[in-house]
C-alpha atoms as a printed R data frame, in Angstrom:
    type eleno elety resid chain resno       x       y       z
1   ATOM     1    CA   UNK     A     1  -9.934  -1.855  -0.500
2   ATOM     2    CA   UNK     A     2  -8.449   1.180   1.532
3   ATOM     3    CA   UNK     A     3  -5.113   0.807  -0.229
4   ATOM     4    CA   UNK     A     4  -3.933   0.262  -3.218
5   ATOM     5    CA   UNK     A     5  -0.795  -0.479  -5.764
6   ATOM     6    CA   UNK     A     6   1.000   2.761  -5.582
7   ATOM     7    CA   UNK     A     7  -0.156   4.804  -3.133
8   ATOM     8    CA   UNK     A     8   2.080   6.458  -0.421
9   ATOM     9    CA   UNK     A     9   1.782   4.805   3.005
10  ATOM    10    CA   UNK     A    10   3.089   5.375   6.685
11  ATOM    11    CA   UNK     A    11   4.026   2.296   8.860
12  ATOM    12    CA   UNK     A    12   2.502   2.474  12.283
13  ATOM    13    CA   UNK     A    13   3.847  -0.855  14.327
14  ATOM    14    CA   UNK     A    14   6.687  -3.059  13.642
15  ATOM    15    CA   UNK     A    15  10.380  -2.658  13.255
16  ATOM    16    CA   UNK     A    16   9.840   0.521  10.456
17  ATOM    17    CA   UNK     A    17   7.638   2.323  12.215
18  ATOM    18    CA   UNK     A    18   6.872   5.796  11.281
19  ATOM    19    CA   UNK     A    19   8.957   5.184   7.854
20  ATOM    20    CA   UNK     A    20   6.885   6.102   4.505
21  ATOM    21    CA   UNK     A    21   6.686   3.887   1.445
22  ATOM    22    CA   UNK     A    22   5.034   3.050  -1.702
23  ATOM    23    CA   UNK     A    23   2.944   0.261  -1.800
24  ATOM    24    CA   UNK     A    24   4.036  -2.708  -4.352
25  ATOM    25    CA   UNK     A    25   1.763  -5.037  -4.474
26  ATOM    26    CA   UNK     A    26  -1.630  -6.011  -2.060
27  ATOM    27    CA   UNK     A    27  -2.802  -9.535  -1.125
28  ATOM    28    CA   UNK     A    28  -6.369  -8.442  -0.833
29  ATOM    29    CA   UNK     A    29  -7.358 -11.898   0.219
30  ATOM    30    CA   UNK     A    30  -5.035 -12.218   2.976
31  ATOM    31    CA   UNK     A    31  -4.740  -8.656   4.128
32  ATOM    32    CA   UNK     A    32  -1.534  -8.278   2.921
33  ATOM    33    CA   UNK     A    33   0.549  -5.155   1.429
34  ATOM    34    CA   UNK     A    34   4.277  -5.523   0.231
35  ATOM    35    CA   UNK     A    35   6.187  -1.881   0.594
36  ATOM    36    CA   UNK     A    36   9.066  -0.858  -1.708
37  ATOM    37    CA   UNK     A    37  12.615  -0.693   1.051
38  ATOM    38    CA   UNK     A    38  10.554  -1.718   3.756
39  ATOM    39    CA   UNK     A    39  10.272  -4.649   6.265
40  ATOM    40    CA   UNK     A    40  13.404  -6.377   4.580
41  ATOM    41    CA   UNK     A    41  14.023  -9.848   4.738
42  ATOM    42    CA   UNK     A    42  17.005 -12.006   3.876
43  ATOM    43    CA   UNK     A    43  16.781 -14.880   1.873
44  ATOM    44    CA   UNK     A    44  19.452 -17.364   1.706
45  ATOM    45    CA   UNK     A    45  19.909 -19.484  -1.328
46  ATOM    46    CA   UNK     A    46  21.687 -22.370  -1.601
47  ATOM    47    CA   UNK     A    47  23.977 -23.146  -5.183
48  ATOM    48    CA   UNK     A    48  22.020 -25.045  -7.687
49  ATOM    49    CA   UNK     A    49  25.204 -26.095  -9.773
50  ATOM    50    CA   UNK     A    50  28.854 -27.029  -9.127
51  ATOM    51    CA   UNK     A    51  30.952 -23.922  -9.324
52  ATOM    52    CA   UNK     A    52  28.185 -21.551  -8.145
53  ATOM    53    CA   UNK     A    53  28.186 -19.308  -5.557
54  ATOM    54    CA   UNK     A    54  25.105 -19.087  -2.562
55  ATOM    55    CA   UNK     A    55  23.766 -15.806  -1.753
56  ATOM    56    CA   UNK     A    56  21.688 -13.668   0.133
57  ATOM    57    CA   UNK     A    57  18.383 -11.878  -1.598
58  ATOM    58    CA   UNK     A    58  16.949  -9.289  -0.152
59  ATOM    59    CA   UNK     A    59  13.025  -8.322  -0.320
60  ATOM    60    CA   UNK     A    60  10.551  -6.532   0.970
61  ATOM    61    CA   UNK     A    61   7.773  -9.018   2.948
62  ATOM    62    CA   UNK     A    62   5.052  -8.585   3.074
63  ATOM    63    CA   UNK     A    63   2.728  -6.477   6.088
64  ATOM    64    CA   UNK     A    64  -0.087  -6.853   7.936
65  ATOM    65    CA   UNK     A    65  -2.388  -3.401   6.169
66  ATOM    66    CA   UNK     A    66  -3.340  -2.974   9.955
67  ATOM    67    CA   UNK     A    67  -0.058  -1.658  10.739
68  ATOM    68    CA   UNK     A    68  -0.152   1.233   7.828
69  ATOM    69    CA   UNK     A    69  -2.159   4.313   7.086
70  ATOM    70    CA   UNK     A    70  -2.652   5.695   3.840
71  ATOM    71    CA   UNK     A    71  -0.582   9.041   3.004
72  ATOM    72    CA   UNK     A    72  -2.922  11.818   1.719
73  ATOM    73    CA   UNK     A    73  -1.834  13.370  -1.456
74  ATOM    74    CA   UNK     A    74  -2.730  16.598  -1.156
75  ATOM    75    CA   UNK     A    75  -2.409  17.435   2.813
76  ATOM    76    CA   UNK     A    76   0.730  15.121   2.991
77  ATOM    77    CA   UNK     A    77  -0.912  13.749   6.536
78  ATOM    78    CA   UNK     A    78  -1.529   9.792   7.269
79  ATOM    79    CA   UNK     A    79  -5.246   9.567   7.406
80  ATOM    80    CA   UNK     A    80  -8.174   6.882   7.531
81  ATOM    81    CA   UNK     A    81  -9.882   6.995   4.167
82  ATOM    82    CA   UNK     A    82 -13.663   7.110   3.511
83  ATOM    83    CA   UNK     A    83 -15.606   6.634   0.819
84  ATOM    84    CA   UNK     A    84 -17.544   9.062  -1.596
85  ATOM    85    CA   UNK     A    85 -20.444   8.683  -3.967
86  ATOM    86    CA   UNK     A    86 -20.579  10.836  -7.342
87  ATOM    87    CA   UNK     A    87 -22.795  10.889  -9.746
88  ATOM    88    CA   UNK     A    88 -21.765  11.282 -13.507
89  ATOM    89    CA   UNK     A    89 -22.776  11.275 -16.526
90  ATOM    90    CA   UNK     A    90 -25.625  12.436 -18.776
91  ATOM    91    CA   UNK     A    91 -29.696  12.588 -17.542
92  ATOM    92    CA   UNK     A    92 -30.802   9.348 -19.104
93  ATOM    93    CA   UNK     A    93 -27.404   7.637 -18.281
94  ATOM    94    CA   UNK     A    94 -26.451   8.176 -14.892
95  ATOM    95    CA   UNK     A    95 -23.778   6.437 -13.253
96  ATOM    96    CA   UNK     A    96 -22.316   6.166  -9.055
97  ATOM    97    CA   UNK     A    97 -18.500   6.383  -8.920
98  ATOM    98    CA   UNK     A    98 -17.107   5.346  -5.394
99  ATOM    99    CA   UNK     A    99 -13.758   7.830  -4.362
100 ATOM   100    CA   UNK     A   100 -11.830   7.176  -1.947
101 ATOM   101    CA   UNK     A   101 -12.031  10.104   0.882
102 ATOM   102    CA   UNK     A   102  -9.155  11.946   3.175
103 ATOM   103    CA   UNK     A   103 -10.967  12.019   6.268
104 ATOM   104    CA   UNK     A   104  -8.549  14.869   7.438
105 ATOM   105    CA   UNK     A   105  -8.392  17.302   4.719
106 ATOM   106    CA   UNK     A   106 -12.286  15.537   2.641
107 ATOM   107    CA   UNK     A   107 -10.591  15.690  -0.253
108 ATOM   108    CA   UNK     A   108 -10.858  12.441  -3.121
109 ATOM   109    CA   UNK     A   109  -7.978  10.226  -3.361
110 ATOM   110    CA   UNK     A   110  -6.813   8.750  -6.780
């Protein structure tokens, strides 16, 4: 997956385009990413019991990950994101890691 929970994103379609937020939560299996402040919705509840008020809740829905790019970390610019093989660990034991890759600036990602 290209993002993940808490990584810095830029929207680029919809009603918040070109605002930057952190990433929530992902639906992997639906394609789905939930930002913190952005694409708002309004809920309206209804009172449960006598005497109780109805109100409005407000939350962030959640987005289509075609309509955001990941933030880099370290050159700050919204980039597509590779991937990175590394190698690690001792002769008899070695062991692939998979990074995540800036395509702008080829540095790893978290």
């Amino acid at each position: 997956m290209k993002i993940k929970t808490g990584d810095n994103i830029k929207i680029i379609a919809g009603k918040d385009k070109g605002k930057i937020g952190k990433v929530l939560q992902v639906f992997s299996d639906r394609n789905l990413a939930s930002i913190e402040g952005l694409n708002l919705l309004i809920k309206h509840m209804r009172p449960r019991k006598q005497g109780e008020q109805g109100q409005r809740i407000e939350f962030p829905a959640p987005m289509n990950l075609s309509n955001m790019m990941l933030v880099c970390p370290k050159c700050g610019k919204p980039t597509t994101v590779g991937y990175k093989y590394v190698e690690s660990g001792e002769e008899g034991k070695k062991k692939k890691r998979k990074f995540r890759v800036c395509k702008k600036c080829k540095q790893t990602i978290g």
